[in-house]
C-alpha positions as a printed NumPy array, in Angstrom:
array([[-12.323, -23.199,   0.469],
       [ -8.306, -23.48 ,   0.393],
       [ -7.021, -22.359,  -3.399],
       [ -3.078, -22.22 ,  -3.5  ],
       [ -1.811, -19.1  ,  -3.048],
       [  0.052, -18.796,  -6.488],
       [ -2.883, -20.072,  -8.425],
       [ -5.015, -16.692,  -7.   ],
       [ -2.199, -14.544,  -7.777],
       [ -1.575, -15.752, -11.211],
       [ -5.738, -15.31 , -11.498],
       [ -5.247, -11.781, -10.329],
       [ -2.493, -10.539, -12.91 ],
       [ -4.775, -12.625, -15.889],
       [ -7.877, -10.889, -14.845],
       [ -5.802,  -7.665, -15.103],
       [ -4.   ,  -7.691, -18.331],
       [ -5.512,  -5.353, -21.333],
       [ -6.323,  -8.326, -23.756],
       [ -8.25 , -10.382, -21.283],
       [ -9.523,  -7.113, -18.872],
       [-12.225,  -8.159, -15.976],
       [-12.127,  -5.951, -13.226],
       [-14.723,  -7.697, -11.458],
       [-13.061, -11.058, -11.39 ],
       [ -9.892,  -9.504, -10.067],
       [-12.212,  -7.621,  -7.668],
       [-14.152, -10.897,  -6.898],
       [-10.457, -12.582,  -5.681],
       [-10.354, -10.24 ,  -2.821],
       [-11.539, -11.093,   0.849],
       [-13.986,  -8.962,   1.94 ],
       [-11.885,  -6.812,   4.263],
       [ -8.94 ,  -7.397,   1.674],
       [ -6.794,  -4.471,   0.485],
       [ -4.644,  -3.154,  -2.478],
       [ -2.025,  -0.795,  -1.342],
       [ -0.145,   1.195,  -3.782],
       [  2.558,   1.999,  -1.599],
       [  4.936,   3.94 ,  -3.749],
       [  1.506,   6.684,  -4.783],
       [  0.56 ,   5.732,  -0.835],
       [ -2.925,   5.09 ,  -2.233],
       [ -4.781,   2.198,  -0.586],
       [ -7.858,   1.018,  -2.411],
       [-10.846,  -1.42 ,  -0.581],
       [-14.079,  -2.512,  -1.381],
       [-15.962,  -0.77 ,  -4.481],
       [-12.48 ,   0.663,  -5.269],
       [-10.744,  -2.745,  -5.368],
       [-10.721,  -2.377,  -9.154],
       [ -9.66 ,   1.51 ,  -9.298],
       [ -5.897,   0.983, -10.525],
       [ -6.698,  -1.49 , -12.738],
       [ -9.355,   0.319, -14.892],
       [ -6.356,   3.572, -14.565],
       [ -4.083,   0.951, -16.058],
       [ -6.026,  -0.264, -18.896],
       [ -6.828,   3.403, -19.809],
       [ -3.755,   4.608, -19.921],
       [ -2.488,   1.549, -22.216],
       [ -5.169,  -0.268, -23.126],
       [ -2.654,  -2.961, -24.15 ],
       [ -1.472,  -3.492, -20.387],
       [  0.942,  -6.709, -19.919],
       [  2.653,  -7.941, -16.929],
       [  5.459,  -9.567, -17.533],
       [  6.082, -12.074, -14.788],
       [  9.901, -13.041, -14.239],
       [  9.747, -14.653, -10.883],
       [  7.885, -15.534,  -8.264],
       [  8.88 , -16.476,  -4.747],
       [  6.053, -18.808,  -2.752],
       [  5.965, -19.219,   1.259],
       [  3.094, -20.938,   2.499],
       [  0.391, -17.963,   2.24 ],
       [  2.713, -14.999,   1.202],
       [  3.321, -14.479,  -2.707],
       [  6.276, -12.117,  -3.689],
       [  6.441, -11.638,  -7.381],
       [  9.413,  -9.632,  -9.627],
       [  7.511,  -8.488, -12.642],
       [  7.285,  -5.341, -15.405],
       [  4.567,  -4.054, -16.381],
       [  4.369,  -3.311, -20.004],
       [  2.534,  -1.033, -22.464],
       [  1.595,   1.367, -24.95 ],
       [  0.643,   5.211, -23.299],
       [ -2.66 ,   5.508, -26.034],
       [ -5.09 ,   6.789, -22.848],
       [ -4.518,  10.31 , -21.022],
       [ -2.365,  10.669, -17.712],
       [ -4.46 ,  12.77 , -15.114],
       [ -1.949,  14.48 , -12.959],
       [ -2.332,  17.216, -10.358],
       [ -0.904,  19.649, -12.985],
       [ -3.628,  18.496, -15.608],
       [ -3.691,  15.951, -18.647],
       [ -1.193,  14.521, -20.313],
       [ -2.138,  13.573, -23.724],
       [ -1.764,  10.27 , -24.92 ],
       [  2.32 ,  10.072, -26.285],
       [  2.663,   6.826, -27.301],
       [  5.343,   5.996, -25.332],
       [  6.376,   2.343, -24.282],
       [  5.993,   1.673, -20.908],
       [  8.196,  -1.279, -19.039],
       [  8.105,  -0.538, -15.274],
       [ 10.088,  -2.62 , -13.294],
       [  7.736,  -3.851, -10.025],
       [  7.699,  -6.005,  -7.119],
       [  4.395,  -6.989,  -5.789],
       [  3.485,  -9.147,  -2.749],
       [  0.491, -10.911,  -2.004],
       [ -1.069, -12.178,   1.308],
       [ -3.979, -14.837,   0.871],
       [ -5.852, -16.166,   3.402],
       [ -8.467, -18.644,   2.493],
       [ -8.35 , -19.037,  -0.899],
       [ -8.682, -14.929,  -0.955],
       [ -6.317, -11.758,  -1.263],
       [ -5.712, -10.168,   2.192],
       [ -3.546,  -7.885,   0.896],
       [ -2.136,  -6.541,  -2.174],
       [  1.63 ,  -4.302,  -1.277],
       [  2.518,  -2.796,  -5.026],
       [  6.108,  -1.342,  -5.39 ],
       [  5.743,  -0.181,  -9.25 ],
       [  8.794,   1.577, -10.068],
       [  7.361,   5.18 , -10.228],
       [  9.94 ,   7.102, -11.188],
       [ 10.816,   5.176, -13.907],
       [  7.275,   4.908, -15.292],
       [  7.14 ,   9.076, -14.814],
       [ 10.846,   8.792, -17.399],
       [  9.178,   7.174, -19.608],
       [  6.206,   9.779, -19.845],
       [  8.548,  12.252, -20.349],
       [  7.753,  13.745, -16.88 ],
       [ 10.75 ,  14.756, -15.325],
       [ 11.591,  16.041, -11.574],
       [ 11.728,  19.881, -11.486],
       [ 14.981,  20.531,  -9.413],
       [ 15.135,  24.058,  -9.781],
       [ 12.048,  24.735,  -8.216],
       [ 12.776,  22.273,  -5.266],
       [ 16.621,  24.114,  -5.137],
       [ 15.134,  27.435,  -5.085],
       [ 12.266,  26.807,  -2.243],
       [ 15.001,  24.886,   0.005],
       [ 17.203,  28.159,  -0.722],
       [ 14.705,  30.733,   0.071],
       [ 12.875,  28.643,   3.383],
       [ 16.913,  28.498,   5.055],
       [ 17.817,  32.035,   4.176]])
């Protein structure tokens, strides 16, 4: 079965927003050797865990929208400029420990690009902007720490 390319990506990011959550369905547009790579994290999710970043999503803002300002189409290949949106009501698991829900707003700038092959996701490359999402939690860089280790590892 040949499904155009944008039509399965535009399936993927409905079956992924908060008000219309299915992680199955999004799960179910994958091949069955397809793959979602969160490359800024370096996380890369297959099979069972297909659905893994989209349940994190929709528990850290159950409200979860992507807003979809452009895509770019050639042949197979999907590239798509988009922010996802969204309310922090859900806990943030860090290595550190929890952060409690803030209630902070959430618009990450993100690029995504899609591969389909047969009517099916390939491969799933996310770029979210992760340093700006971290901002926006109120989680900021600890330079000190970083300045001080570099400091004492040269002397």
């Amino acid at each position: 079965m040949t499904t155009d390319a944008e039509t399965v990506v535009r399936a993927a990011y409905r079956a992924a927003e908060g008000s219309t959550l299915d992680v199955k369905g999004f799960m179910d547009l994958f091949a069955e050797d397809g793959v979602f790579n969160n490359i800024v994290a370096g996380e890369t999710y297959r099979g069972e865990h297909l659905g893994d970043l989209v349940v994190f999503m929709s528990k850290l803002t159950p409200d979860v929208h992507r807003e979809l300002h452009r895509f770019h189409v050639q042949g197979n290949v999907v590239a798509v400029e988009l922010t996802i949106q969204g309310t922090v009501s859900g806990p943030f698991e860090t290595p550190a420990g929890v952060i409690a829900p803030t209630g902070a707003e959430l618009n990450i700038p993100t690029a995504d690009f899609w591969y389909i092959e047969d009517g099916e996701v390939k491969e799933f490359n996310c770029y979210v902007g992760l340093s700006v999402m971290l901002a926006q939690l109120g989680v900021q860089p600890d330079f000190a720490t970083a300045v001080t280790s570099s400091t004492a590892a040269a002397g």
